[in-house]
C-alpha positions as CSV (number, residue, x, y, z in Angstrom):
1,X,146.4,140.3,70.4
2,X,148.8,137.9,69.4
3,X,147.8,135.1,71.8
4,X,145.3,132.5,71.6
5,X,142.9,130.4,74.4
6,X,140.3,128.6,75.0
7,X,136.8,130.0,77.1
8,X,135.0,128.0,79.1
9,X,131.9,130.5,79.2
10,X,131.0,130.4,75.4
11,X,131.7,133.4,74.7
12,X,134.7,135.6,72.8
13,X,136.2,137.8,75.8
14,X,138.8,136.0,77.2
15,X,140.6,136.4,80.8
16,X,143.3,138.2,79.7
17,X,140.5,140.1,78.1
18,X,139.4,141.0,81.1
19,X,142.5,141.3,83.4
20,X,143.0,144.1,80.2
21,X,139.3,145.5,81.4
22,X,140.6,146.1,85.6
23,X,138.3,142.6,86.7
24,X,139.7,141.0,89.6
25,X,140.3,137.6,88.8
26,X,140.1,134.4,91.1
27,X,142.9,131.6,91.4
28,X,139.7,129.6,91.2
29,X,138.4,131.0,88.0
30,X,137.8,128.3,85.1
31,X,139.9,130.0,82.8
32,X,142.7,130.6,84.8
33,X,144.5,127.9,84.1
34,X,145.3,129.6,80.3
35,X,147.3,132.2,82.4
36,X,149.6,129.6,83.3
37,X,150.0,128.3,79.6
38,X,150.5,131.6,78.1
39,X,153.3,132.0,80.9
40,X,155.1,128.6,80.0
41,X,154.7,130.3,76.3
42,X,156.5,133.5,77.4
43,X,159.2,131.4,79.2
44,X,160.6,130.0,76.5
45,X,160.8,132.8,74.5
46,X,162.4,135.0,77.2
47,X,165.0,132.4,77.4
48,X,165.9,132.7,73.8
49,X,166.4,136.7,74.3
50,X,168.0,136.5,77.3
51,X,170.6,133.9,75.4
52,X,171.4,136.4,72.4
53,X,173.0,139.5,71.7
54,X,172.0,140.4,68.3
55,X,170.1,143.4,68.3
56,X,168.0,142.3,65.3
57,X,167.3,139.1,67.4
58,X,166.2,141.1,70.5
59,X,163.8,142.7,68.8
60,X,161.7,140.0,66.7
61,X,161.8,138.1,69.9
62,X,159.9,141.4,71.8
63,X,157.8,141.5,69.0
64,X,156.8,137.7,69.7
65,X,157.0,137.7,73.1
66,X,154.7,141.1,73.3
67,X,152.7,140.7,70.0
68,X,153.2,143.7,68.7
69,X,155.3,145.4,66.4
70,X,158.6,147.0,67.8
71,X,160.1,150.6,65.9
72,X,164.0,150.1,64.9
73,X,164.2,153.2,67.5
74,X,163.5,151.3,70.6
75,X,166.4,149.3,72.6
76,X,166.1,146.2,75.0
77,X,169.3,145.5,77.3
78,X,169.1,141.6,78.3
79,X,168.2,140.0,80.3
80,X,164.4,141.0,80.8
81,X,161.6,139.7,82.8
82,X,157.8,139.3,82.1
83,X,155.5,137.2,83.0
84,X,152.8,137.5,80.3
85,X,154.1,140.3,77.5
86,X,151.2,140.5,75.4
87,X,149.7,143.4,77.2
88,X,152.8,145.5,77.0
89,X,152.9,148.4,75.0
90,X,156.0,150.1,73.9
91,X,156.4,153.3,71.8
92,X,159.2,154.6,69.7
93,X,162.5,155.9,71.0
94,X,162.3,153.7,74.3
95,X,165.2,152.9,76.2
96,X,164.9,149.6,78.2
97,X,168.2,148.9,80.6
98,X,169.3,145.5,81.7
99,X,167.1,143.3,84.3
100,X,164.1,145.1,84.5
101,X,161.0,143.0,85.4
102,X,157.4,143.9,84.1
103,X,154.6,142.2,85.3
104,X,152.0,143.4,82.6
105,X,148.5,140.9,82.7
106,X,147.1,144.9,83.8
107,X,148.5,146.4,81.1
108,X,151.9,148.5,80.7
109,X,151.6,151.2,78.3
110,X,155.0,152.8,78.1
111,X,155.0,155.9,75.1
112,X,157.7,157.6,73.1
113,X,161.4,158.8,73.9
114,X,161.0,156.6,77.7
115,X,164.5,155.7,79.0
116,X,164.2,152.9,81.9
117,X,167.4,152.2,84.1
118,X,168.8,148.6,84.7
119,X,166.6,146.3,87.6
120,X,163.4,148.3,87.1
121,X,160.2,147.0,88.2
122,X,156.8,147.8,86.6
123,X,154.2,145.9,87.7
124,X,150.3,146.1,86.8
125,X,149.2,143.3,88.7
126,X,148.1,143.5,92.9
127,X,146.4,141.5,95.5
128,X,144.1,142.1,98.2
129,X,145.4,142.9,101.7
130,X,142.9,140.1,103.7
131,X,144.1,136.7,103.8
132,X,141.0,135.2,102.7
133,X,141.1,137.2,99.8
134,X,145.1,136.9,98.9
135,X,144.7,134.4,95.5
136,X,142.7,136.7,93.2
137,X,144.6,138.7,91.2
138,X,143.3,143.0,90.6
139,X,144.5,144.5,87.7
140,X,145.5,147.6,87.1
141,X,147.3,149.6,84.0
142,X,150.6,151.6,84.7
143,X,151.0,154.0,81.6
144,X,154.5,155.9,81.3
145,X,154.3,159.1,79.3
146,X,156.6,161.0,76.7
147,X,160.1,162.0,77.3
148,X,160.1,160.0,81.1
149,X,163.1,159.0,82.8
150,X,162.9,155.9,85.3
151,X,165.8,155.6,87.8
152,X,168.1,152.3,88.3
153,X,166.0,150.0,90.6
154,X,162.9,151.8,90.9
155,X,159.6,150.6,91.4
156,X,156.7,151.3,89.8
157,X,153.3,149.9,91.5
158,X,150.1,148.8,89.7
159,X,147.6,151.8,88.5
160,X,149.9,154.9,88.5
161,X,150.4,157.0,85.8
162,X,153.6,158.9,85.3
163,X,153.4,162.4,83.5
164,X,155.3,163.6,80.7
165,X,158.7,164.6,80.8
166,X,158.9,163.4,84.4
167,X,161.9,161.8,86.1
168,X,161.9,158.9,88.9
169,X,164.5,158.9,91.3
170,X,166.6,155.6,91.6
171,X,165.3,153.2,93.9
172,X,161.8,155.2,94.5
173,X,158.7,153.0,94.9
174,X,155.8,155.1,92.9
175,X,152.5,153.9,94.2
176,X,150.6,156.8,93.1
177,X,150.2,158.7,90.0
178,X,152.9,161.6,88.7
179,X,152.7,164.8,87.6
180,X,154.3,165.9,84.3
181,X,157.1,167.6,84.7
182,X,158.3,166.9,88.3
183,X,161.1,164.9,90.1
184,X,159.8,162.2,92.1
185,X,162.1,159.9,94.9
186,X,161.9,157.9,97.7
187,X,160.1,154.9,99.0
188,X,156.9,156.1,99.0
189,X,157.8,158.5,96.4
190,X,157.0,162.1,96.9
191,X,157.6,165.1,95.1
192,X,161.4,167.0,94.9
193,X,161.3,169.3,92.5
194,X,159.6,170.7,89.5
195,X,161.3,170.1,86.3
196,X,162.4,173.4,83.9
197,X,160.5,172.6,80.5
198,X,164.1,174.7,79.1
């Protein structure tokens, strides 16, 4: 995956391994503590890309910070925000405005011809509601189909799918999944409209 770290239980799946799987992982968790590193990792190299404007740059520096390779097609705006990267997923033909955030330890799968606004949030990553219970961390994957459109500002909340061709109204909070070809807004978002496949 791009990433290395150590395991306390002996054996070869690691936590991000899991956080991959959907586990809910404690604070307290011995392996935890290689979430933090891999972040301190991710850091610095979002620093350099948010310091350069070299297209060429921005991209071997998503390819680093993600682990994956990145097609010519696909365009990152600085600055961008994540706090792990190696479990996102980006497909040709993507479109990725300036100041979005993407919390991905869940998984963010985002496929071909996707075109994000500026200060979206995407975030695979969700806590329990009790107190008690507040400092373990449930995963879950957001995947964003073909041909999407993401509004300026929206949200986008841990487990939701969003259908092909679909379009997200700016500033909508999507907390549950979307059907293809439909215009979704508001905060929670609900359906508007279907969209003409012509």
């Amino acid at each position: 995956m791009g990433y290395t770290t150590g395991n306390e239980t002996g054996n070869s799946i690691t936590i991000f391994d899991r956080l991959l799987k959907g586990e809910s992982v404690p604070i307290n968790d011995p392996e935890y503590k290689h979430i933090f590193e891999q972040v301190e990792i991710t850091f610095s190299l979002l620093s350099k890309l948010n310091n350069t404007t070299a297209k060429s740059d921005i991209r071997l520096l998503l390819e680093e910070i993600t682990g994956k390779h990145i097609d010519s097609s696909t365009t990152l705006f600085p600055p961008f925000h994540t706090n792990f990267g190696k479990h996102i997923v980006l497909g040709k033909n993507v479109f990725i405005n300036h100041a979005c955030s993407f919390l991905d330890l869940g998984g963010i799968v985002i496929e071909d011809n996707v075109m994000i606004g500026p200060r979206v949030t995407i975030t695979s990553e969700n806590h329990p509601l009790p107190y008690a219970k507040r400092n373990v961390m449930v995963p879950a994957k957001v995947i964003i189909k073909n041909n999407v459109w993401i509004g300026a500002a929206a949200t986008i909340l841990p487990g939701v799918t969003i259908g092909e061709n679909s379009v997200i109204a700016a500033g909508a909070v999507v907390n549950k999944n979307v059907q293809p070809n439909t215009l979704v807004g508001g905060v929670p978002a609900k359906i508007i409209k279907d969209i003409p496949l012509e």
